[in-house]
C-alpha positions as semicolon CSV with decimal commas, in nm:
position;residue;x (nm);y (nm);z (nm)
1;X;-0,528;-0,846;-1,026
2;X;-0,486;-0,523;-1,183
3;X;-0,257;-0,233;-1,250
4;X;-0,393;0,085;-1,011
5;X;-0,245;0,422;-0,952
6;X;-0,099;0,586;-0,659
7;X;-0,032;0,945;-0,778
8;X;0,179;1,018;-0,474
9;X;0,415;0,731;-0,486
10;X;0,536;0,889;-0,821
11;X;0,540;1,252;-0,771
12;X;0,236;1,274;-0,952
13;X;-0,022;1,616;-0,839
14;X;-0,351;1,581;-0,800
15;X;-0,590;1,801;-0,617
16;X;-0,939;1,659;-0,658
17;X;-1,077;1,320;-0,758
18;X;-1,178;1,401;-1,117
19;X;-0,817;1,491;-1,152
20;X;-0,726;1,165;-0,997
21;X;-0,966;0,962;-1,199
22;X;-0,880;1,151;-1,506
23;X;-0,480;1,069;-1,436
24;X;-0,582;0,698;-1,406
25;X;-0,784;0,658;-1,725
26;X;-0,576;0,873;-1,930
27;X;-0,335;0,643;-1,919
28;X;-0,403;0,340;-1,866
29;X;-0,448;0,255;-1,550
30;X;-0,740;0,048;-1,397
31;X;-0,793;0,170;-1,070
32;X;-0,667;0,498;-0,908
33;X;-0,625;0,531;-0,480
34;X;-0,886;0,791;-0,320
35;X;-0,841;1,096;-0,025
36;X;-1,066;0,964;0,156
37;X;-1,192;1,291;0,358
38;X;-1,235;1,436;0,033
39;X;-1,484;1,107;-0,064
40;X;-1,641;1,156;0,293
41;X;-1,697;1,516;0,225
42;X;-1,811;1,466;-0,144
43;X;-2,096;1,266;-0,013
44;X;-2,182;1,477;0,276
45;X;-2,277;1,738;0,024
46;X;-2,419;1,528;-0,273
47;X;-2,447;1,164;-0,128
48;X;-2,249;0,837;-0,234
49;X;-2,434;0,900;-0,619
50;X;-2,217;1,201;-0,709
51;X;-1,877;0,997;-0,628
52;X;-1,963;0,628;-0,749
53;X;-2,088;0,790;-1,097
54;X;-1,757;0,948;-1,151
55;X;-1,539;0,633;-1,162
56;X;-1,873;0,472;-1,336
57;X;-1,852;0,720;-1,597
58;X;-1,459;0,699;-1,670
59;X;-1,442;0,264;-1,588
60;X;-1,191;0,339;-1,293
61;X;-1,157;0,138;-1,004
62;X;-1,152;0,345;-0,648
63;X;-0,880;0,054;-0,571
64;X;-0,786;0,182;-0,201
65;X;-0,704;0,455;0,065
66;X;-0,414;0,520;0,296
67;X;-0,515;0,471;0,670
68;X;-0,572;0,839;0,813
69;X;-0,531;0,725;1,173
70;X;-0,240;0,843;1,393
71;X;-0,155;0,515;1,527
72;X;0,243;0,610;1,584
73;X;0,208;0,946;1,853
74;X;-0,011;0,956;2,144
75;X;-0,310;0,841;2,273
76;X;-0,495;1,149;2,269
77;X;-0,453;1,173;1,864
78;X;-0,470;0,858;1,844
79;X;-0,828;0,802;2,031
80;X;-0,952;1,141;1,902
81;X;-0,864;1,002;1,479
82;X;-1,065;0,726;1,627
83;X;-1,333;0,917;1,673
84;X;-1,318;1,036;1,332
85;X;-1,255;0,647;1,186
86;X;-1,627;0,546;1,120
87;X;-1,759;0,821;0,900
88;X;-1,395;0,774;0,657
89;X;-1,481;0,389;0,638
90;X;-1,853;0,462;0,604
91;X;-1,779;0,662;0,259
92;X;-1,529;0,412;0,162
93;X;-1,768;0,166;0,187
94;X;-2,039;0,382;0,018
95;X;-1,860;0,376;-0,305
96;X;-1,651;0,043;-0,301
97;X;-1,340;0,109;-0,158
98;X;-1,266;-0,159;0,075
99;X;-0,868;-0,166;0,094
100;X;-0,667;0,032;0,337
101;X;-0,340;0,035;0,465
102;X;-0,054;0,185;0,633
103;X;0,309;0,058;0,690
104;X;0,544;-0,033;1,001
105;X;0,870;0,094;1,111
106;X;1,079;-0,233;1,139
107;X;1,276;-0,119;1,448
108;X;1,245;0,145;1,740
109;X;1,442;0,333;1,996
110;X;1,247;0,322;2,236
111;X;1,075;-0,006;2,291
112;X;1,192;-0,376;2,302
113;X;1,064;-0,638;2,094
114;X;0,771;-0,759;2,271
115;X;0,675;-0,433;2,415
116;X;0,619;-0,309;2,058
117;X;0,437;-0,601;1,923
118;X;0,165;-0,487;2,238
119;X;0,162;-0,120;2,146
120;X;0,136;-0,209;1,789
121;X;-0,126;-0,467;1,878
122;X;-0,340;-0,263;2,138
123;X;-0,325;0,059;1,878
124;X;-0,451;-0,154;1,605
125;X;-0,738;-0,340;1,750
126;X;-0,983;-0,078;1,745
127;X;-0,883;0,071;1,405
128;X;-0,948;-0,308;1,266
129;X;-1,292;-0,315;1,450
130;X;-1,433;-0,014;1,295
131;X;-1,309;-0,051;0,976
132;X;-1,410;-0,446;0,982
133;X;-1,775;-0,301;1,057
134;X;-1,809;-0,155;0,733
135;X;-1,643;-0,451;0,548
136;X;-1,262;-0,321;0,511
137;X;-0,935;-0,501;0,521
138;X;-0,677;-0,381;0,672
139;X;-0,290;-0,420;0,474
140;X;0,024;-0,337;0,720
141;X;0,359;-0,289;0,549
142;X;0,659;-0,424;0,613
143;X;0,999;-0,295;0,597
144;X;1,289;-0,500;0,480
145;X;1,581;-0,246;0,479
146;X;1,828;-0,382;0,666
147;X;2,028;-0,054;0,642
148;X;1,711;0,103;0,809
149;X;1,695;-0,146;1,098
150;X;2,061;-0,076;1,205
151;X;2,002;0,282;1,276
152;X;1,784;0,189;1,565
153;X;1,828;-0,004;1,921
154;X;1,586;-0,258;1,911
155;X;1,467;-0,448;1,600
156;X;1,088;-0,516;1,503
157;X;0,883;-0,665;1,246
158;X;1,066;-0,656;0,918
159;X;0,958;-0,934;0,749
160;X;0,641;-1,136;0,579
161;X;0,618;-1,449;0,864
162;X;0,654;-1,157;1,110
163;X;0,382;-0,912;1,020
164;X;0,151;-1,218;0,894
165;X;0,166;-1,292;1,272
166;X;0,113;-0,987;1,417
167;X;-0,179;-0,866;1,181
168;X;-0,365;-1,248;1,298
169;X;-0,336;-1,091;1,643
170;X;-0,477;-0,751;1,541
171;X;-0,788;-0,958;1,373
172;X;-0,963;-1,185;1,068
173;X;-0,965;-0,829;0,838
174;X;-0,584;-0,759;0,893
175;X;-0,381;-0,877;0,649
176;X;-0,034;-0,745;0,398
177;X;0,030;-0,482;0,209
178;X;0,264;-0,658;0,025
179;X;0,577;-0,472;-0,134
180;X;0,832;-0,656;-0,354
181;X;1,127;-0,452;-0,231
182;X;1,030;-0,487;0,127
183;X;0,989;-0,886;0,077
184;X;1,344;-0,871;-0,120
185;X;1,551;-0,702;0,090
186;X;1,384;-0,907;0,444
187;X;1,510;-1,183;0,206
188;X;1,171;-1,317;0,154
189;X;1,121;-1,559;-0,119
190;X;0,812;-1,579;-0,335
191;X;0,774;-1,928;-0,209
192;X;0,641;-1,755;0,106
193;X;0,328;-1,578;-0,093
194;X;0,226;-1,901;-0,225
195;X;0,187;-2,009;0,167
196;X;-0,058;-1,741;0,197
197;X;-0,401;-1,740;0,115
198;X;-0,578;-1,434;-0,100
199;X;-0,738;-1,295;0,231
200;X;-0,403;-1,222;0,392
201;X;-0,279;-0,978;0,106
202;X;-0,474;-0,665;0,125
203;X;-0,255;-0,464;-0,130
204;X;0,075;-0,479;-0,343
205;X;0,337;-0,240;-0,430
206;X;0,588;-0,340;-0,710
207;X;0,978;-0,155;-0,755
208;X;1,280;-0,288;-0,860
209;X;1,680;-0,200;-0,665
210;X;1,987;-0,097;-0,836
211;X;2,180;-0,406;-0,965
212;X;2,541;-0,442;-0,786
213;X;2,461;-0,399;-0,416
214;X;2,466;-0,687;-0,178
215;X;2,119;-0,711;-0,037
216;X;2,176;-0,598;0,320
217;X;2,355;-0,260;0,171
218;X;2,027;-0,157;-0,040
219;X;1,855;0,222;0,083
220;X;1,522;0,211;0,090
221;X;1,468;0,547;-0,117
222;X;1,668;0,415;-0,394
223;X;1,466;0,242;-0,614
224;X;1,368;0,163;-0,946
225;X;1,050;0,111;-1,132
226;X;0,925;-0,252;-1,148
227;X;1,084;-0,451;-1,362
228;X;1,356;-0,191;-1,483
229;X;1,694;-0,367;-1,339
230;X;1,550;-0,729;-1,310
231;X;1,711;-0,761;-0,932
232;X;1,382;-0,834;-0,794
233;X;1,200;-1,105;-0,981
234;X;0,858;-0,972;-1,102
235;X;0,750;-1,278;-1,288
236;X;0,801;-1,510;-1,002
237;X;0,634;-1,250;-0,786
238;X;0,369;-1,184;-0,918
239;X;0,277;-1,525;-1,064
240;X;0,261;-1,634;-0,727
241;X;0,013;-1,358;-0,610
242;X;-0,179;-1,524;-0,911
243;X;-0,145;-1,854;-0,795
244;X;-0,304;-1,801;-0,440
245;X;-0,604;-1,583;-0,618
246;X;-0,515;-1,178;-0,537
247;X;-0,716;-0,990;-0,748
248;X;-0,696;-0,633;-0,562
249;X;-0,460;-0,323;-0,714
250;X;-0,081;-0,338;-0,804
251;X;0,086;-0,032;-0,760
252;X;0,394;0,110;-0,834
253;X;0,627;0,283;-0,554
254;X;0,935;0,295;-0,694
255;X;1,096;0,585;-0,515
256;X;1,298;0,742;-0,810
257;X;1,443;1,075;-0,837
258;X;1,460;1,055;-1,228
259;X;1,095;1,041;-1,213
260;X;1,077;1,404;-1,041
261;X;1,326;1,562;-1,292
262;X;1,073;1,500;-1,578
263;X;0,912;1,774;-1,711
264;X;0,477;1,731;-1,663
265;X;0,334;1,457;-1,459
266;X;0,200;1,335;-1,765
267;X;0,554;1,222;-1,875
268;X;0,565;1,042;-1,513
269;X;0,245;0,925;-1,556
270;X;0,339;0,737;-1,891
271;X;0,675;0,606;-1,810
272;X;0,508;0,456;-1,506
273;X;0,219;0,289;-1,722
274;X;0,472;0,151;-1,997
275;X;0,710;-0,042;-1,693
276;X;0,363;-0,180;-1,537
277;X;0,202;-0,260;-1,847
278;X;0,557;-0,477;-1,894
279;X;0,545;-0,659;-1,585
280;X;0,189;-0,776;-1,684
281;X;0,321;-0,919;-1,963
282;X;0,456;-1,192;-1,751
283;X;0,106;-1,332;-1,590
């Protein structure tokens, strides 16, 4: 298990890998997430050499990649970002970078319960096949909020049980991204990770929520950074990711405007480091 970098998730600009990779070990970060049509393209031009000496060079982990496929519209962009699938997961693979994932709306307007576990299922297969073929796993999200859920008709997977069983449906690769607000406010315990084995957690976010809001009121854009408040229990959590054996990235999302009013990303970058570099403390 270590501490990896999602520049993104923080409000963090980057606009090429060395400035991603640079970000990552310039402070203190093990592992930094890739573009992955930017890796694809990299090695097109200079094969898989030019990229894998980069993160050699610096003693950065490429720790994972956001899933590029448009799963959610219609079957024509789905089927043609299918098309486009193997060559993404081909570079991945090329340099290391076996860990993708996307997340899950926990409720639609649309479709009914079981009807949405088969659209989810069906649009999933095939993304899990060709990424399993060149050794990835595949992490889906959930979505705790249950402020979120209430906006919508019908209610869908919002929990850990829930997506666990979808994602065995999908296939053996499929497995969590697991987020610590998301398993708070679905009121999962970390009692539940310790029923899981190190295969079914792909990838982990860490946050914290403000203190003095009944679980069911929380907003999923207001957030803290991990271990700030001490609402969400980052020993226990984590401890028990240790317990069952994860050793992939844990990444911060914590979804705070204060980190956007600071003046440089490298200010961002360092507050960020200092509350992760905390919560390792406690493992």
């Amino acid at each position: 298990m270590y501490i990896g970098l999602s520049p993104g998730a923080i409000g963090v600009k980057v606009e090429n890998i060395q400035q991603r990779i640079a970000a990552a070990k310039g402070h203190g970060f093990a592992g930094v997430e890739i573009d992955v049509y930017e890796v694809a393209d990299l090695i097109d031009a200079g094969g898989a050499e030019s990229v894998t000496s980069l993160f050699e060079q610096a003693d950065v982990i490429a720790c994972g990649w956001g899933l590029p496929t448009d799963w959610r519209s219609s079957e024509e962009n789905w089927k043609s970002d299918l098309q486009k699938l193997p060559r993404l997961a081909k570079a991945a693979a090329e340099i290391g970078c076996f860990r993708v994932s996307t997340w899950i709306m926990p409720a639609s307007n649309d479709l009914e319960f079981d009807a949405n576990l088969k659209f989810h299922v069906e649009r999933f297969k095939p993304i899990a096949d060709i990424l399993g073929e060149h050794g990835h796993r595949l992490g889906l999200e959930f979505v705790g909020p249950k402020t979120l859920r209430d906006k919508f008709t019908h209610e869908f997977v919002y929990d850990l049980p829930g997506m666990m069983n979808m994602a065995n449906w999908i296939g053996p690769n499929v497995g969590l991204l697991l987020d610590s607000w998301h398993l708070y406010t679905s009121h999962g315990t970390n009692d539940q990770i310790k029923q899981l084995s190190e295969a079914d957690v792909v990838y982990v976010h860490v946050n914290d929520g403000p203190l003095g809001v009944p679980v069911d009121e929380q907003l999923d854009g207001v957030r803290g950074l991990p271990g700030e408040t001490g609402l969400i229990d980052m020993k226990g959590f984590l401890n028990a990711l240790k317990e069952i054996g994860y050793s992939g990235p844990v990444v911060a999302e914590p979804f705070k405007k204060e980190l956007s009013d600071l003046p440089n990303d490298a200010a961002r970058l360092d507050i960020v480091a200092a509350s992760m570099n905390k919560i390792f403390e406690f493992i």
